[in-house]
RODO-2510 file (C-alpha; in nm, 4 decimals, decimal comma):
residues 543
     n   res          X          Y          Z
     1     x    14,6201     5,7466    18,0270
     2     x    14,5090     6,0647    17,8256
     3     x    14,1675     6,0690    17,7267
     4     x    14,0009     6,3017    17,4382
     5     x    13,7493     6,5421    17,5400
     6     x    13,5742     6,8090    17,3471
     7     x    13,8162     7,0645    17,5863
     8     x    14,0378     6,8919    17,4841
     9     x    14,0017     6,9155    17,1502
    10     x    13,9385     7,2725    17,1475
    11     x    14,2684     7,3565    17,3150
    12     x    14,4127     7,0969    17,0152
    13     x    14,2143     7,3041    16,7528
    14     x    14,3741     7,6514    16,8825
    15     x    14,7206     7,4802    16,7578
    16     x    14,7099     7,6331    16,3997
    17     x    14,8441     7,2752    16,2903
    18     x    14,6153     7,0278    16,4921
    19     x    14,3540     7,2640    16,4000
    20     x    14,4080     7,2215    16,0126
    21     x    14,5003     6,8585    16,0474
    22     x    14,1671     6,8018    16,2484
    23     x    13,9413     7,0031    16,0031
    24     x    14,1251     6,8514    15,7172
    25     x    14,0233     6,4678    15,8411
    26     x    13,6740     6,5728    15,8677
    27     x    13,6629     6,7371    15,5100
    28     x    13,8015     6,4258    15,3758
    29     x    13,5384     6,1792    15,5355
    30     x    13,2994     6,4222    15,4263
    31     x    13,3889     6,4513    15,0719
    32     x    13,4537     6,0621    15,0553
    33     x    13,0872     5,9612    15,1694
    34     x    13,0331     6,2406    14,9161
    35     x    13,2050     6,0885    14,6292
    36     x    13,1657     5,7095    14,7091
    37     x    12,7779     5,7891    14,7044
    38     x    12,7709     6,0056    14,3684
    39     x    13,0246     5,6934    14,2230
    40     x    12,7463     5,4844    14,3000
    41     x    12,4961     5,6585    14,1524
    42     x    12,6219     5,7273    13,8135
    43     x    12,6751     5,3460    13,7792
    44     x    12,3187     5,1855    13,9953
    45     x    12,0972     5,5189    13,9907
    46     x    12,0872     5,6101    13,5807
    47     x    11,7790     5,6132    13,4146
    48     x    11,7347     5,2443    13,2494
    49     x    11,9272     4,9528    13,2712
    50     x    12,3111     4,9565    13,2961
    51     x    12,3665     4,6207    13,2120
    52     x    12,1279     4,6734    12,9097
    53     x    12,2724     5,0109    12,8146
    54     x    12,6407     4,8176    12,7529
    55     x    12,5475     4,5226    12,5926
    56     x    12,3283     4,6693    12,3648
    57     x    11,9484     4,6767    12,3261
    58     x    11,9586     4,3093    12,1106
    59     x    12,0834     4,1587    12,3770
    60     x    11,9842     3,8043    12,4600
    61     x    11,7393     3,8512    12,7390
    62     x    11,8791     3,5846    12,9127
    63     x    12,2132     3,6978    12,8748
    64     x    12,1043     4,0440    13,0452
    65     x    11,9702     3,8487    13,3276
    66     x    12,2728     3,6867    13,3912
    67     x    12,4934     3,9935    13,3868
    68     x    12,2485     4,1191    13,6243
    69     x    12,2768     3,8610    13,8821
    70     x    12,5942     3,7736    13,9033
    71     x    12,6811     4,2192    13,9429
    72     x    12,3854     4,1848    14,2354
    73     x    12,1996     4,4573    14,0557
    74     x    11,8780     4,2116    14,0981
    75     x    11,9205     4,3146    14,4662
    76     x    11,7952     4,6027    14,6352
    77     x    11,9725     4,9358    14,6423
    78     x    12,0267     4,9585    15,0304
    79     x    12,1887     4,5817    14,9702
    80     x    12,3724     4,6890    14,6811
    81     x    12,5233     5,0340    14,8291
    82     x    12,6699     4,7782    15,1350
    83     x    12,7971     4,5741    14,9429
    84     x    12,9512     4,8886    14,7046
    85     x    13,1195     5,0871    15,0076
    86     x    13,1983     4,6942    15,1442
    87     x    13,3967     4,6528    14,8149
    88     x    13,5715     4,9737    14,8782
    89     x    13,6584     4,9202    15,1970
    90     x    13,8008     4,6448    15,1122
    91     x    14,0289     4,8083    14,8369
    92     x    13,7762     4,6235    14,5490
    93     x    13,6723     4,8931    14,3030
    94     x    13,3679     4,5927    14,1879
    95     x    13,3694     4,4220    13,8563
    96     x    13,3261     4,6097    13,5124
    97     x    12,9768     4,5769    13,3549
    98     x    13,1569     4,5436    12,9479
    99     x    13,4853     4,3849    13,0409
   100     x    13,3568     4,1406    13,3289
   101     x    13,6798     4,1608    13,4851
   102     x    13,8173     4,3375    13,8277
   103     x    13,8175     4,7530    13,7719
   104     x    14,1327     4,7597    13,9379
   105     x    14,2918     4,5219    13,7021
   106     x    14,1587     4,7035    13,4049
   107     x    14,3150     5,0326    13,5613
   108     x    14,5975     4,9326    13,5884
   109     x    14,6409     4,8226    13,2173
   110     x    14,5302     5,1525    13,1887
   111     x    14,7518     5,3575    13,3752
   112     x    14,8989     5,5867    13,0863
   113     x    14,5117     5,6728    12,9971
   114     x    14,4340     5,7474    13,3213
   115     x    14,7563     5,9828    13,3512
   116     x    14,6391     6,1809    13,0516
   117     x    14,3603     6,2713    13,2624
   118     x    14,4879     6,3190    13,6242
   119     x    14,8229     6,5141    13,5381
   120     x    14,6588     6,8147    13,2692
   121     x    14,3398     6,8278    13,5774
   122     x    14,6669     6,8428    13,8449
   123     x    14,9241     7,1124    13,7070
   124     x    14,5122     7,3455    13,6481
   125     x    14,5411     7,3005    14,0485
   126     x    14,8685     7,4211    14,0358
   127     x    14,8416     7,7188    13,7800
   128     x    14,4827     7,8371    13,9227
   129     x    14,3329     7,7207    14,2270
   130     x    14,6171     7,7236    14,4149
   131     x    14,6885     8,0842    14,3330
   132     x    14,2897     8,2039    14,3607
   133     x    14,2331     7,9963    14,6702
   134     x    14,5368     8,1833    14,8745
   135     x    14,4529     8,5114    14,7725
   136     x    14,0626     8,4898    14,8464
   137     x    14,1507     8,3066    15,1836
   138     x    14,4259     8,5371    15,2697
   139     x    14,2821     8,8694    15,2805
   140     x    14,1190     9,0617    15,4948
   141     x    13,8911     9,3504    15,4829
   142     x    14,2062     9,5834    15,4737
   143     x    14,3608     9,3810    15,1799
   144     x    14,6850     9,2751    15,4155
   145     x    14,7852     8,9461    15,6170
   146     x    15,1468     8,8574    15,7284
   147     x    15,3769     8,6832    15,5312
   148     x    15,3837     8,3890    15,7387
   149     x    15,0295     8,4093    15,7783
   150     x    15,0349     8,4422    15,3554
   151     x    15,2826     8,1188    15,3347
   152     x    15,0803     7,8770    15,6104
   153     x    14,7595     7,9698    15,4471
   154     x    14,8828     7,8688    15,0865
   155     x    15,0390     7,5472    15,1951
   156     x    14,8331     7,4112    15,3743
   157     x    14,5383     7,4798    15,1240
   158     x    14,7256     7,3077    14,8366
   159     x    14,8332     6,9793    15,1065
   160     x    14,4497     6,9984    15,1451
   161     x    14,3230     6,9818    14,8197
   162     x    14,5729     6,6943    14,6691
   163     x    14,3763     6,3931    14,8513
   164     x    14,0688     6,5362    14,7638
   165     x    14,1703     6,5950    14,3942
   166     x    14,3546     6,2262    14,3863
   167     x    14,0522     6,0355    14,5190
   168     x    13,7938     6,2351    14,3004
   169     x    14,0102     6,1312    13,9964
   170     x    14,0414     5,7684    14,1017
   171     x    13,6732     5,7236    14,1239
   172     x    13,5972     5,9061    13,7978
   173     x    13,8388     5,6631    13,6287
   174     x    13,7027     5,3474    13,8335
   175     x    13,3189     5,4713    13,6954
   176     x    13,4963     5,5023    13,3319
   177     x    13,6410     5,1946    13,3266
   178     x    13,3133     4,9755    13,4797
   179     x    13,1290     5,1474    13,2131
   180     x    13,3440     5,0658    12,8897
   181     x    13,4607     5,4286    12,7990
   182     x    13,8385     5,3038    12,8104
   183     x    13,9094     5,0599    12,4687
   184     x    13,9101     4,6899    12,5606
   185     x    14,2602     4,6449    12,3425
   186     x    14,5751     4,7799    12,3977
   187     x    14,7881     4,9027    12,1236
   188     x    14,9838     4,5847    11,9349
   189     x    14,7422     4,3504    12,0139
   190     x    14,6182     4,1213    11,7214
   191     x    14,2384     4,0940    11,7054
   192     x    14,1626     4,1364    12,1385
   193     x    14,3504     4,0590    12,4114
   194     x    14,3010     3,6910    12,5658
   195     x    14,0270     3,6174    12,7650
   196     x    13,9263     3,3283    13,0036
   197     x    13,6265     3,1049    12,9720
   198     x    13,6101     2,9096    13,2740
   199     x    13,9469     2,7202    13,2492
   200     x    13,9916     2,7968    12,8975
   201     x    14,1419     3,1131    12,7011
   202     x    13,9781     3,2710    12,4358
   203     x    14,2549     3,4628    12,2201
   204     x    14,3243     3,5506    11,8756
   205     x    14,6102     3,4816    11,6326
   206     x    14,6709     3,5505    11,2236
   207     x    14,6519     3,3212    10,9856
   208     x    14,7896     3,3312    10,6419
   209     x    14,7629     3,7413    10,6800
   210     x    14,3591     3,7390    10,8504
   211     x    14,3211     3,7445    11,2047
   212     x    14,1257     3,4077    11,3624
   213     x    13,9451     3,3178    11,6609
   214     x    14,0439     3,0304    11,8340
   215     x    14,0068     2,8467    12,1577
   216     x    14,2784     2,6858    12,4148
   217     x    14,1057     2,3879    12,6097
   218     x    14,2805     2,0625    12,7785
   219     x    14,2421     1,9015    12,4828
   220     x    14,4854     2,1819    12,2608
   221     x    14,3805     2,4547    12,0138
   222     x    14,0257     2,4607    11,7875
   223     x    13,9524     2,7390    11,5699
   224     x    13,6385     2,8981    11,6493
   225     x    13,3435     2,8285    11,3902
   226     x    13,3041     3,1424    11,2260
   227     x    13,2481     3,1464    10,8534
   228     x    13,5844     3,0974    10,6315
   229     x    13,6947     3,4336    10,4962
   230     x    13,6078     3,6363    10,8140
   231     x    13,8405     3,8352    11,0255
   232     x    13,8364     3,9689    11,3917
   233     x    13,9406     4,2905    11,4981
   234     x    13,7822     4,2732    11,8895
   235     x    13,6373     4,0217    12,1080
   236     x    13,4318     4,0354    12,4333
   237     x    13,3518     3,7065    12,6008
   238     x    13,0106     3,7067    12,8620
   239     x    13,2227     3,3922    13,0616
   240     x    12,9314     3,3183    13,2879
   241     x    12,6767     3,3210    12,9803
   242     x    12,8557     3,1378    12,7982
   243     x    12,8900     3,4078    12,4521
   244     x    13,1594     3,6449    12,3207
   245     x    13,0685     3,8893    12,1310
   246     x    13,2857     3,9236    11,8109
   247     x    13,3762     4,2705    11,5863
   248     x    13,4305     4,0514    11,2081
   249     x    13,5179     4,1444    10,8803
   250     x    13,4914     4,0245    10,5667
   251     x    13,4873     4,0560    10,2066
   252     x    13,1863     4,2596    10,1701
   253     x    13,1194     4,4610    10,5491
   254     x    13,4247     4,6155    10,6864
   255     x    13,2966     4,5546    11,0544
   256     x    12,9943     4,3999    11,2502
   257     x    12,8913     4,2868    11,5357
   258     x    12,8090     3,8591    11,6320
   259     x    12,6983     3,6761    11,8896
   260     x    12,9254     3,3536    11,9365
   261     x    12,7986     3,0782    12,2074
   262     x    13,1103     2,9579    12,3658
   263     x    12,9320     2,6517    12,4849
   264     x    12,8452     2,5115    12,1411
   265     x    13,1973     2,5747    11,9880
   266     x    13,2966     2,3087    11,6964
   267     x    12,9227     2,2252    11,6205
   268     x    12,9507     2,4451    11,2223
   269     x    12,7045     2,7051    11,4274
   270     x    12,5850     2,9728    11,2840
   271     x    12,6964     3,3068    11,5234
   272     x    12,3782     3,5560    11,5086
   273     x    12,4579     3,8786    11,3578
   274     x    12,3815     4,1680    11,5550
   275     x    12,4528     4,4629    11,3733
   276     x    12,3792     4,5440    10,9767
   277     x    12,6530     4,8719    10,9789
   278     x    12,7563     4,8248    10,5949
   279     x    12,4226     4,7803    10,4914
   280     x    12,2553     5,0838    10,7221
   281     x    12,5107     5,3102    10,6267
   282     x    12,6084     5,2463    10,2957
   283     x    12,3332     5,0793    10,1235
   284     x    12,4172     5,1555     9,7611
   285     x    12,8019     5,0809     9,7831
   286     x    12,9560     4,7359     9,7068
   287     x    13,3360     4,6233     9,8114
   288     x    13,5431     4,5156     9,5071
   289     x    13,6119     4,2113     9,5205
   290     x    13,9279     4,0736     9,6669
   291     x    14,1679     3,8085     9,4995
   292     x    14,4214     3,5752     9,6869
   293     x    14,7158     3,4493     9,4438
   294     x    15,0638     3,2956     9,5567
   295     x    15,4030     3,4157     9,4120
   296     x    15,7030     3,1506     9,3584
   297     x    16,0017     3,3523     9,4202
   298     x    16,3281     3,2449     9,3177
   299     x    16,5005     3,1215     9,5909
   300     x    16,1922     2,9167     9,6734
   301     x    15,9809     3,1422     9,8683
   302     x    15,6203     3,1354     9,8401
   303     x    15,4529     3,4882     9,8996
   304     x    15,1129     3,5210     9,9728
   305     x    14,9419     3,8066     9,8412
   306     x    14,5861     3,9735     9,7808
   307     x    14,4465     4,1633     9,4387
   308     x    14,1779     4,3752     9,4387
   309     x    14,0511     4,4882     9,1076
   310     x    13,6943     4,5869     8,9790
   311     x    13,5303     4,3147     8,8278
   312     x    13,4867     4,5208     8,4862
   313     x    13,8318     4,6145     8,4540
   314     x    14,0473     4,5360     8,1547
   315     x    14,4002     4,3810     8,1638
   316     x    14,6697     4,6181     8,0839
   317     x    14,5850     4,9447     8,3512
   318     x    14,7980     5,0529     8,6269
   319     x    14,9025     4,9155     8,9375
   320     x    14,9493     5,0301     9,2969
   321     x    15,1472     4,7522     9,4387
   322     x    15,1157     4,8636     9,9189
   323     x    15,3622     4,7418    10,1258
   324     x    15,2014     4,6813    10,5129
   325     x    15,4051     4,7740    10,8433
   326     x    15,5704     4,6321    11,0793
   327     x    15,7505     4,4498    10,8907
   328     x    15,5525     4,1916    11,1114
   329     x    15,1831     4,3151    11,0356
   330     x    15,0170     4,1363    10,7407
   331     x    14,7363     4,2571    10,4913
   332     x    14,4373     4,0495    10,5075
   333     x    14,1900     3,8741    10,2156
   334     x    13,9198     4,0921    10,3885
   335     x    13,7693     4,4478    10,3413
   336     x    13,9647     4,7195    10,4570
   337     x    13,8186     5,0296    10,6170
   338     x    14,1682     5,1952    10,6918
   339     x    14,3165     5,1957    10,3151
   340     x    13,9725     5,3052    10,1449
   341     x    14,2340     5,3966     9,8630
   342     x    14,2106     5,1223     9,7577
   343     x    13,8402     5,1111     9,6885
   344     x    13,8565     5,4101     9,5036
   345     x    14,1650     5,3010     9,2592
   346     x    14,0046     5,0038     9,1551
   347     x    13,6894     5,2222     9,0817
   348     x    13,9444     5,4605     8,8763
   349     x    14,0209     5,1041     8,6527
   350     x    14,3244     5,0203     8,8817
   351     x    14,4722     4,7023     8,9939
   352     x    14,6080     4,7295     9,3896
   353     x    14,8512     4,4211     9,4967
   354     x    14,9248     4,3767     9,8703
   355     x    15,1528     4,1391     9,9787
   356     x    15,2653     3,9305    10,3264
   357     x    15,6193     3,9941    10,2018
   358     x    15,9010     3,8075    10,4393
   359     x    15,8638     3,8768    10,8425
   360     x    15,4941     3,8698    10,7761
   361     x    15,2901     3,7450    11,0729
   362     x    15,0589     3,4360    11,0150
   363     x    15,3382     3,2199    10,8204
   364     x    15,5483     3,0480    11,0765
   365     x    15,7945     3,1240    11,2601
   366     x    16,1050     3,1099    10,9452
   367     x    15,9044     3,3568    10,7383
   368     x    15,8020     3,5811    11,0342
   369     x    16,2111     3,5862    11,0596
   370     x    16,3195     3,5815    10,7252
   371     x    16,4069     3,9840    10,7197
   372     x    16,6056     4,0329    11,0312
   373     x    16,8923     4,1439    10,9972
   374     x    16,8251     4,1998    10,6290
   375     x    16,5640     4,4385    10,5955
   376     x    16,5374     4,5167    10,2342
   377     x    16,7978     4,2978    10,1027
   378     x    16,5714     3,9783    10,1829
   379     x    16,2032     4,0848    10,0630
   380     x    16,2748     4,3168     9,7959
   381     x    16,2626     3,9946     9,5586
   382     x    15,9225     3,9454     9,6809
   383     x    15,7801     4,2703     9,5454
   384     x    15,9337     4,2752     9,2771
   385     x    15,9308     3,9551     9,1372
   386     x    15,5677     3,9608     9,2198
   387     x    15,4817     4,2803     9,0392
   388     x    15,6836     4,0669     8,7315
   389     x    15,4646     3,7801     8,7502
   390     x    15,1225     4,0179     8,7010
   391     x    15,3321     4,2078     8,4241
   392     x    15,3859     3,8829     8,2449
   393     x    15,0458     3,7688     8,2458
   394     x    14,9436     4,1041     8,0854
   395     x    14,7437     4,2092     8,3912
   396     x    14,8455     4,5401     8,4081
   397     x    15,1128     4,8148     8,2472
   398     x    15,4669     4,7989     8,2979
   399     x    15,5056     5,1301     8,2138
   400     x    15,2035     5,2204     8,5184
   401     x    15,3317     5,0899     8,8011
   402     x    15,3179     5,3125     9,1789
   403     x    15,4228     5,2195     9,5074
   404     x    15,3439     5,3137     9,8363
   405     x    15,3604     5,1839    10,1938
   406     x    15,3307     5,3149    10,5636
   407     x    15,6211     5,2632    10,8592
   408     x    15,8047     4,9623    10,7323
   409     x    15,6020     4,9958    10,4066
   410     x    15,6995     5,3230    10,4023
   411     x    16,0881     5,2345    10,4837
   412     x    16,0507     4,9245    10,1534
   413     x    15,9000     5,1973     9,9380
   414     x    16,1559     5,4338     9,9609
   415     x    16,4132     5,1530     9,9953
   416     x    16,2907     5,0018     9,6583
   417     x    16,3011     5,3458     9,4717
   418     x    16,6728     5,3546     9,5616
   419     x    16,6801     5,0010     9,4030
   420     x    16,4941     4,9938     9,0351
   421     x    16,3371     5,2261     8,8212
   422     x    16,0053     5,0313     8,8023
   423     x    15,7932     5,2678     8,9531
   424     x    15,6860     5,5673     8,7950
   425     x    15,5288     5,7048     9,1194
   426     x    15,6516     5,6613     9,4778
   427     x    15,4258     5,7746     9,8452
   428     x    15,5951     5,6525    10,1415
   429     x    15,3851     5,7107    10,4811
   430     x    15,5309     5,7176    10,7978
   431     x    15,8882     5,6797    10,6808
   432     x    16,2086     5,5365    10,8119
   433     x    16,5011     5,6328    10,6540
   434     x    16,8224     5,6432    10,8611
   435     x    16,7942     5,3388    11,0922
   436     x    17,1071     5,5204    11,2455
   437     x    16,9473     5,8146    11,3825
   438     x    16,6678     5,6493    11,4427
   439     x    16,7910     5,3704    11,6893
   440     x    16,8145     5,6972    11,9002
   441     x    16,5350     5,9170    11,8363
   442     x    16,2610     5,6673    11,8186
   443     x    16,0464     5,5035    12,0659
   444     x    16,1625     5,1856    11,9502
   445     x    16,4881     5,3075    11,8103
   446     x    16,6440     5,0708    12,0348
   447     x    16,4219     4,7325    11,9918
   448     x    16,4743     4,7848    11,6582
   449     x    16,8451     4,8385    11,6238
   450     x    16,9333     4,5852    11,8231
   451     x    16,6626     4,2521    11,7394
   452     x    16,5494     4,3643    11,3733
   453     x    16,9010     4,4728    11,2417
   454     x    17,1427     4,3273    11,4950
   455     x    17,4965     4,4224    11,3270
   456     x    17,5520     4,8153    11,4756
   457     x    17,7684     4,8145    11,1245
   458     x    17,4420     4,7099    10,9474
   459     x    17,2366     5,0561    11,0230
   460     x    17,3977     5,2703    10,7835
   461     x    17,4618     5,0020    10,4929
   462     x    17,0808     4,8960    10,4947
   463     x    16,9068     5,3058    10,5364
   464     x    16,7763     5,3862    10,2000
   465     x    16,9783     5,7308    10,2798
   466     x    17,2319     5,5786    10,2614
   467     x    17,1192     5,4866     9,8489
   468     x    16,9473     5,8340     9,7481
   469     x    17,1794     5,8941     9,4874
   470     x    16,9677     5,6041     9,2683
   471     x    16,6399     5,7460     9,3138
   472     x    16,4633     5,8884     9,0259
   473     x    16,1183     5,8557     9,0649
   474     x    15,8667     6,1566     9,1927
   475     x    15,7925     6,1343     9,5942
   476     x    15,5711     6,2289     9,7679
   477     x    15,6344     6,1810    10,1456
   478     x    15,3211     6,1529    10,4078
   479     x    15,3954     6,1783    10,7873
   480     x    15,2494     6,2403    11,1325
   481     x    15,3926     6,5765    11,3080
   482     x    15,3705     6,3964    11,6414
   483     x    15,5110     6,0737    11,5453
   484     x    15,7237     5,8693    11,8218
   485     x    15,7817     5,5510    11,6554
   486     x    15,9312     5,6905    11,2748
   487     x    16,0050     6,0644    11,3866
   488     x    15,9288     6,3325    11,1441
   489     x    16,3233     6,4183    11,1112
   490     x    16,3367     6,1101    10,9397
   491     x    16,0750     6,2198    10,6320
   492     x    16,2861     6,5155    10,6365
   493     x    16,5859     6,3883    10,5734
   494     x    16,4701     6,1777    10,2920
   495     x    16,2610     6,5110    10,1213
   496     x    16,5586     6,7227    10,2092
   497     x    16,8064     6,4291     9,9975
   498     x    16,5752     6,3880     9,7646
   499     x    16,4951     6,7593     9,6618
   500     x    16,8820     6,8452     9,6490
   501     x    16,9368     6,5627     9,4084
   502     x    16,6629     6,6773     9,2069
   503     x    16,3773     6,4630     9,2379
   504     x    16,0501     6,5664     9,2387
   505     x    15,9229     6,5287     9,5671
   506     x    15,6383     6,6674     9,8380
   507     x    15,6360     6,6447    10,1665
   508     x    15,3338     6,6649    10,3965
   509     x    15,3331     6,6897    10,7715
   510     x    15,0014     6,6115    10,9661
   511     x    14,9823     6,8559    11,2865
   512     x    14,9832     6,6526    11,6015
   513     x    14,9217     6,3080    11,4254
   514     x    15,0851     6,0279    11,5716
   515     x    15,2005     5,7292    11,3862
   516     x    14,9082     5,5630    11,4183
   517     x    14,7010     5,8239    11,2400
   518     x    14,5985     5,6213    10,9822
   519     x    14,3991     5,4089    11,2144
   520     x    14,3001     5,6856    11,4483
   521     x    14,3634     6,0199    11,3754
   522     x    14,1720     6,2950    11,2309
   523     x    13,9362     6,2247    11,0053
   524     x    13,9770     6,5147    10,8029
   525     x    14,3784     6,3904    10,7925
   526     x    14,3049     6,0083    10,6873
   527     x    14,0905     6,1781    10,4217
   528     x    14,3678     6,4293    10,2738
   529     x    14,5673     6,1391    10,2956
   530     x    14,4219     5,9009    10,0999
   531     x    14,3061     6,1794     9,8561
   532     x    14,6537     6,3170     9,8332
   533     x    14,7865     5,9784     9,7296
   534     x    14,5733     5,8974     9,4568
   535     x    14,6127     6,2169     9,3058
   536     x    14,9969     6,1967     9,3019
   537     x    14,9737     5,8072     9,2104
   538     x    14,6893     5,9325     8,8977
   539     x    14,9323     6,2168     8,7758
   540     x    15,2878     6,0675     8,7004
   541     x    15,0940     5,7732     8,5767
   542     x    14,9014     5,9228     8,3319
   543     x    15,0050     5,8536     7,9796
***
């Protein structure tokens, strides 16, 4: 039998490719001990205390102590670094310090995020180093190599540097994800993703239009025991301590932070409030208040719906009525930090009505239904017998009345001004006009083609293109320039069919704003937004 001697491994390293292959394995144990050992420093090694630094400096002592434990970062660092390279070994990237669950299972519901920053990082490799690195390793003092030489070199430099590159971007993302720099909730999701407490699941659901807490135990479903009128927008339960911390809304702060023992669940507790944001930060503005009513329709439909008004205002003003998205979203009887329009009409004397028209979510399962294969034909009665009701009653002008709406809001507004003449102002966001076109050009083109509308024959009979002939009332058309979901083509086509008919109209396009945007963009664009609207809305109002 051969054995391997350091001759022997000479005469292997004067073959140019055990050579490289041998130099190439030591290099990468090198720069793994390398990396593994900086990985663990930036998460055990940083000044102060990790566990601390997530959770927040009014953290529960106990609760800290806890987290502590059962991470082993009570042990000593020599015990700790085993047990960290032990875990790798192993193919265990250790448990997230926010999340408390697996870093590989978090990465991998994570994948596109991590993407966005491996591929730009890979094709710089390819454009730059790759280039650099065979020219400075290529020549000689004369400035010339062979070609062969040239070729080897270059290959075998960029085979060299992809494991390298790979690994150092796995353990950048593993060290982003154990500290929470990656969001918790994935786009879609209602409130936070579901979460386990021992045996049970944590996970949130809407309700009548505001998202709730609740709990799934042996014994069935409980609602959790925050105060009535509060909404949740992100939850992160502390399993083994027995808390979840809880992002709520209500009618007067637009987000905090409380502390909800999971142990204690149906006893009318009182969750500790950890943050003050509303009060910190704006300490000299107050919410206007916000209004549930119910609207009889007349096929028997009851429609929920919310008005905000200042309490000073006199009947008789104008009215923004704001169709949601979806169509299965839902507005909820809560503040609203995204449509801050709102705040400022109703400081302007206006009256804003949102409603959880037909395929709202939070209604059952018949109402979350009731528009598919209908869209527009179904729940235009519910605006617009609504909007009668609060005409009737003398609550605001008949003569004042604007609408406006974003995605499927935006497809109902523009639908609508194809239908009546009721509105003296139309600003559709994030439009959908040609469900034709779009069943191909959209990210959900498909989905929604074929479970929404059903009947291919349907598309073009229920596209408010298809109706632009009707519409008389001035436009103005807001969309994202990167939008996937409701391409920009589609606010195109509607300004283009518009403007060639005659109808006042706008359009504005937000550079590289996705659909989104209104949630997470810019915030210069969410603020030209919302200031562009009530402008247009103010003007062909005005009397």
């Amino acid at each position: 039998m051969a054995t391997i001697t350091m001759n022997s491994l000479r005469e292997r390293a004067r073959n140019p490719w055990a050579g490289f292959v041998l130099r190439r394995a030591w290099r990468l144990l090198v720069s793994l001990a390398a990396l593994v050992t900086a990985a663990f420093a930036m998460i055990h090694l940083i000044p102060g205390d990790p566990v601390r630094a997530v959770l927040g400096t009014t953290a529960d002592p106990a609760v800290v102590a806890a987290r502590r434990e059962s991470l082993g970062l009570d042990q000593s660092l020599l015990k700790q670094y085993g047990d960290f390279v032990g875990n790798l070994l192993q193919g265990r990237l250790g448990e997230s310090i926010g999340a408390q669950m697996p870093v590989s299972e978090i990465i991998s519901g994570r994948l596109p995020a991590t993407l966005q920053i491996a591929v730009p990082a890979f094709v710089l490799i390819l454009l730059i180093a790759v280039p650099v690195g065979m020219t400075a390793a290529v020549l000689t003092k004369d400035g010339r190599r062979r070609r062969g030489e040239l070729a080897f070199t270059g290959v075998t430099g960029f085979l060299g540097a992809v494991p390298e590159f790979l690994l150092a971007v796995g353990l950048i993302a593993a060290f982003a994800v154990a500290w929470p720099l990656f969001p918790v909730a994935s786009r879609g999701g209602v409130g936070a993703l579901p979460q386990f407490h021992g045996d049970d699941i944590v996970f949130c659901a809407r309700d009548r239009g505001a998202t709730r807490l609740y709990r799934l135990d042996a014994a069935g479903i409980s609602a959790s025991p925050l105060p009535a009128g509060t909404g949740v927008s992100g939850c992160s339960v502390a399993a083994k301590a027995g808390r979840a911390a809880v992002v709520v809304s209500d009618a007067a702060r637009f987000a905090e932070v409380v502390l909800l023992d999971l142990d204690d669940w149906t006893s009318g507790q009182h969750p500790a409030r950890l943050t003050d944001h509303m009060a910190r930060s704006l300490p000299e503005i107050a919410l206007h208040p916000v209004t549930e009513r119910e609207f009889g329709i007349a096929d028997g439909t009851a429609v929920h719906g919310m008005i905000t008004r200042a309490a000073d205002t006199p009947p008789g003003g104008p009215l923004l009525v704001d169709v949601h998205g979806g169509p299965h979203n839902a507005w909820a009887p809560h503040s609203d930090p995204a449509h801050l329009y709102h705040q400022e009409l109703a400081t302007q004397g206006w009256t804003i009505l949102t409603l959880n028209v037909r395929a709202s979510d939070g209604y059952g399962e018949a109402f979350y239904t009731g528009a598919v294969g209908a869209w527009g034909e179904t729940d235009e009665q519910d605006v617009l017998q609504s909007v009668a009701a609060l005409v009737a009653e003398g609550l605001v002008d008949p003569d004042r009345i604007a609408l406006t709406g974003y995605s499927y809001g935006g497809y109902l507004t523009c639908w609508l001004s194809a239908r009546t003449d009721l509105f003296a102002a139309v600003v559709p966001g994030g439009v959908l006009v040609d469900l034709k076109s779009m069943a191909g050009t959209s990210e959900e083109g498909h989905l929604i083609a074929e479970h929404e509308i059903g009947d291919p024959a349907r598309l073009t009979e229920l596209s408010p293109l298809s109706h632009a002939d009707a519409v008389r009332a001035p436009t103005l058309i807001l969309h994202g320039g990167a939008d996937d979901t409701c391409p920009v083509g589609q606010a195109e086509q509607w300004f283009h069919a518009l403007r060639t008919r005659g109808v006042p109209a706008r359009l504005v396009v937000y550079p590289g704003s996705s659909h989104l945007f209104l949630l997470d963009g810019r915030p210069s664009h969410r603020e030209d937004y919302s200031r562009r609207l009530i402008e247009w809305v103010t003007t062909h109002t005005n009397r």
